[in-house]
N, C-alpha and C positions, 0 to 999 in steps of 0.2 A: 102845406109843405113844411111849414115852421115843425111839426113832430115829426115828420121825416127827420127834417137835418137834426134836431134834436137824439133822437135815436142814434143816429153815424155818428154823432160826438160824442156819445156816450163809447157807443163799441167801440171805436176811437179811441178812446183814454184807458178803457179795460186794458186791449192789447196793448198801449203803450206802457201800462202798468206791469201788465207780463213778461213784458220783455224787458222795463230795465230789472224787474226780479229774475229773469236769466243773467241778464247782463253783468249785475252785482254781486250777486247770489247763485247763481248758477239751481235757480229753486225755479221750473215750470209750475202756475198754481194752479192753470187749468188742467194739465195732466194728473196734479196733483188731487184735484177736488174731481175729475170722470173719469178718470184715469187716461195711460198712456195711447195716444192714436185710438181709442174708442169712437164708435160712431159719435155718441154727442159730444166728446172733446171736438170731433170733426167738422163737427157743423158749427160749431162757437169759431175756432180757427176760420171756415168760411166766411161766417158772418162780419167776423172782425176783419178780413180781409175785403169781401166787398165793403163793408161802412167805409172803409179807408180810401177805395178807390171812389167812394161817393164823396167823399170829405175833399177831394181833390178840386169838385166845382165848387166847393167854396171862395175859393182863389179868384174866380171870376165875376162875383158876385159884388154888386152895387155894397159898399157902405154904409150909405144910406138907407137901403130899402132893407138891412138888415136891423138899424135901429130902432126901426118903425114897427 
């Protein structure tokens, strides 16, 4: 499970990266690099949106049993 949650904090931080280069910059890098709404920009957006909603049970997760 440890490379699951690994993986979702990765696409996790991707999309967070994306967005503050909208946010700041007004520069998409994913549309930028597969171009605009293509299918595999489409599935990256996917992917990065479920990671995020999987990154959410992190919140519920022992402290401990993530040190370990």
């Amino acid at each position: 499970m440890k490379t699951l949650d690994t993986i979702a904090l990765l696409l996790v931080i991707i999309g967070a990266i994306n967005w503050g280069l909208i946010g700041f910059f007004g520069f998409d890098l994913v549309a930028a690099l597969f171009g605009t709404l293509s299918t595999f920009s489409r599935i990256i957006y996917a992917l990065v949106g479920i990671a995020g909603l999987y990154a959410i049970s992190f919140f519920g997760k022992d402290r401990r049993e993530i040190e370990e």
